[in-house]
N, C-alpha and C positions, 0 to 999 in steps of 0.2 A: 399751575392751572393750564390744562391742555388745551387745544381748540375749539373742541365738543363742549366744555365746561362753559369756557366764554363765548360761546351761540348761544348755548340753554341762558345765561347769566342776560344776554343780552336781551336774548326776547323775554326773556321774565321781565325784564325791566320797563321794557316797552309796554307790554300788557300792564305791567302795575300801574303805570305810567295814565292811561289811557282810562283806568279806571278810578285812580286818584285824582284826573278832571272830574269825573261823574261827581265823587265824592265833595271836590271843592265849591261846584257849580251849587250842588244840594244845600251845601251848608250856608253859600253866600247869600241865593235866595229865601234860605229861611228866614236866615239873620235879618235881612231887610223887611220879610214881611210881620216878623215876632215884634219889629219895633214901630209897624205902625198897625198894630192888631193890636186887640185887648180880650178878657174874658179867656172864655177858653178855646177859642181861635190863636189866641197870645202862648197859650198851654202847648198847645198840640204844635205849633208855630216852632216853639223853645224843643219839644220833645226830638224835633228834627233836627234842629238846627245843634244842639248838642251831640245829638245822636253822630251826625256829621263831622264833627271836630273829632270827637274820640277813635271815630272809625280808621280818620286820613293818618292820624299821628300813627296807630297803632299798626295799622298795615305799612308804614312806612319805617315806623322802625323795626317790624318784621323782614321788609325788605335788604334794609341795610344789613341788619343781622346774618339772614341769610348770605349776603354779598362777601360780609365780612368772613364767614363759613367757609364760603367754596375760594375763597381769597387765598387761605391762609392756611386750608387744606384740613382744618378742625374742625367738628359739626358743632362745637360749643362757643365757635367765634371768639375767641378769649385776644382781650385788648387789656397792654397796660395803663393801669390809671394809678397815678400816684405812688408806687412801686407795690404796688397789687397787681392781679390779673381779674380783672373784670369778665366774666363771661357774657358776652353783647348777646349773644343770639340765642342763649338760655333765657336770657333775664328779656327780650326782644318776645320771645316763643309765649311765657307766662302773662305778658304785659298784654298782648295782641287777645289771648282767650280773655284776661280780664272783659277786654274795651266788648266782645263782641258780645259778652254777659250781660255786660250792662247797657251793652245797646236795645237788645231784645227786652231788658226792663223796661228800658225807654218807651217800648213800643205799646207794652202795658201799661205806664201813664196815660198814654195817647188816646188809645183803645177808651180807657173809664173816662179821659176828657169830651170826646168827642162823641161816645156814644150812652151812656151811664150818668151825666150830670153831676161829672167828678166821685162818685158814690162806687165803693169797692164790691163787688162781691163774690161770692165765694169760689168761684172757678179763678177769680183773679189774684185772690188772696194764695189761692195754692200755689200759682204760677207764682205768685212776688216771690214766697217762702219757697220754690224749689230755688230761684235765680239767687235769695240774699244765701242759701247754703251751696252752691255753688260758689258765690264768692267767696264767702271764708273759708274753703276747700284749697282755693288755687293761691290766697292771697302770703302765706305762708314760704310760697317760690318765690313769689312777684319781689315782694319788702326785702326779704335777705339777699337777694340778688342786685337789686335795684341800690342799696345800700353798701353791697359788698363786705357783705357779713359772711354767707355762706350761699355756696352752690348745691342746686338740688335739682338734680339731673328731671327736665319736662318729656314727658313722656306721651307722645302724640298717639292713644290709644280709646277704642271705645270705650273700655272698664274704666278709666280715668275716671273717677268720681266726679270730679267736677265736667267731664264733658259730658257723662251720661247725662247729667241733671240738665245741664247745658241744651240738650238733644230732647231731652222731655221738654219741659217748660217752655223753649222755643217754639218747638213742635205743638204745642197745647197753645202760644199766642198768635204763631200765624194761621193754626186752626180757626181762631177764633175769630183774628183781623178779616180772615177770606167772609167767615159766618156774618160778622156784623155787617159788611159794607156790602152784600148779596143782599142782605135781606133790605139795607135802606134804598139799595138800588131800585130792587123791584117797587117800594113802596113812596119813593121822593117822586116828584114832577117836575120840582124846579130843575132847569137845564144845568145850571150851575153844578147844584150840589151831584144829580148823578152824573156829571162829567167825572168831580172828583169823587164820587165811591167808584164809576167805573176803575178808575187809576188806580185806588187803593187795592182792588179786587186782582188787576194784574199784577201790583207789586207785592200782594202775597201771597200771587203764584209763584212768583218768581222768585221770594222768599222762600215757600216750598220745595221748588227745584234746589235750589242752594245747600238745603238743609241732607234734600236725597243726595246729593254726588258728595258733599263731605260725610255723608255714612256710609255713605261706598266706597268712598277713600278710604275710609279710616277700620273700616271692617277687611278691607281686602288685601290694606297693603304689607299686613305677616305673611300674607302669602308671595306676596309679589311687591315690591317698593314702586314698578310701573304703575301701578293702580292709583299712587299718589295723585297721576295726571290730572283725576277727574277734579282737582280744583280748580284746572283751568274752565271748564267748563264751570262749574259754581261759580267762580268768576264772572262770568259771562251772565248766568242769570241772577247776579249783583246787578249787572249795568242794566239787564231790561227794567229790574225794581226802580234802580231809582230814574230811568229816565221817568218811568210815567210817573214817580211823587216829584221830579221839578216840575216836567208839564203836564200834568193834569190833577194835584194835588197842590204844590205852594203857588205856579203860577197864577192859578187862577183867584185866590186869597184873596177876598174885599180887603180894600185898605180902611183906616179911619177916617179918613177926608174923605170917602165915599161914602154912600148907603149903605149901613149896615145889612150883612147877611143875616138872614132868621136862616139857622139852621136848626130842624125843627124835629132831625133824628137821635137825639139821646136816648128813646128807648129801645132802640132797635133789640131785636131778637138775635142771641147766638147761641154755638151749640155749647149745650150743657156737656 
């Protein structure tokens, strides 16, 4: 590993580093306020607070994967275990798209709890079914690798079946996260609640941004592998998301030993 490799190595780390607070911060506030909420403030509370844990694990053993990679001079990170060779940062690559699949479900729980009266419908219904075939697309890398059955080489591309799907249905729930919390914004009074649809409103902006520079990455980098860069910047409008869902989304959260919040936007309007 040359000098250039452990600069890049380093500030990858730092940056993960910096972002994987966002992510710890996110998850500890949920946790605390999912266990003294109830109803579907408890839902959408949980929605986070999972959403959270899956994220840190997976970007972290992305990380290491990665690490192990440029370590060891392999792109498949291969570690022995057991007198096998375990491919770390194949089975790291698989596991990471999983979590981010199922984060973006998460979001659609959230979405029908918070704005829909738990009640599913049919824009939601398409987004669950693109995300649950998206999982059973990638889940086939994930288990034989993770088990050390068999290697099947991840392929970071847009035709990837499961990341197309991945890129619609995402695309189609922070379309719709921006639509709902716009429209309760405009029509809520209480301070409270449009504090937190203002928050939600930027965090999927900033979920939108994410979504454009990893297709940009990922559209551009046959031509040029430079092009990967633009995760760091997705990166970054990671961190604006979740600063504003700790401050202006969980923090603000009625507890139970307080007065209940009436929140009174369940039917808000989104785009068809």
């Amino acid at each position: 590993m040359d000098t250039s490799q452990m600069m890049i190595l380093i500030a990858t780390w730092v940056l993960m580093m910096v972002w994987l607070c966002f992510v710890s911060v996110s998850a500890a506030a949920a946790w605390k306020k999912w266990n003294r909420t109830q109803g579907a403030l408890r839902v959408q509370m949980c929605c986070l607070w999972i959403g959270s844990v899956i994220v840190f694990a997976g970007d972290l053993l992305h990380l290491i994967g990665g690490t192990i990679s440029t370590y060891t001079g392999n792109p498949t990170g291969p570690v022995p275990v057991a007198g096998t060779v375990f491919e770390f940062r194949t089975f790291s690559m698989f596991f990471d798209a999983l979590v981010f699949i199922v984060y973006y479900t998460l979001w659609i729980l959230f979405i029908v709890a918070r704005y829909q009266q738990g009640i599913f419908q049919s824009y939601d219904k398409i987004s669950t079914g693109l995300a649950v075939a998206a999982m059973v697309l990638i889940l086939p890398g994930v288990i034989p690798n993770a088990l050390g059955i068999y290697s099947v080489n991840y392929i970071i591309a847009i035709w990837a079946p499961h990341i197309t799907l991945f890129i619609i249905f995402g695309g189609m729930t922070v379309y719709k996260l921006i639509g709902c919390a716009r429209a309760a914004l405009a029509r809520e009074s209480d301070p409270l609640i449009r504090a937190q649809e203002a928050a939600l409103f930027r965090a999927g902006i900033g979920f939108a941004f994410s979504f454009l520079f990893f297709f940009l990455s990922l559209s551009l980098m046959p031509i040029n592998e430079l092009f990967g860069m633009f995760m760091i910047p997705k990166t970054f409008a990671y961190m604006f998301a979740f600063y504003h869902l700790i401050k202006g989304v969980i923090a603000p959260v009625p507890e139970t030993n307080k007065k209940p919040h009436s929140f009174s936007h369940h039917n808000a309007q989104y785009p068809a």
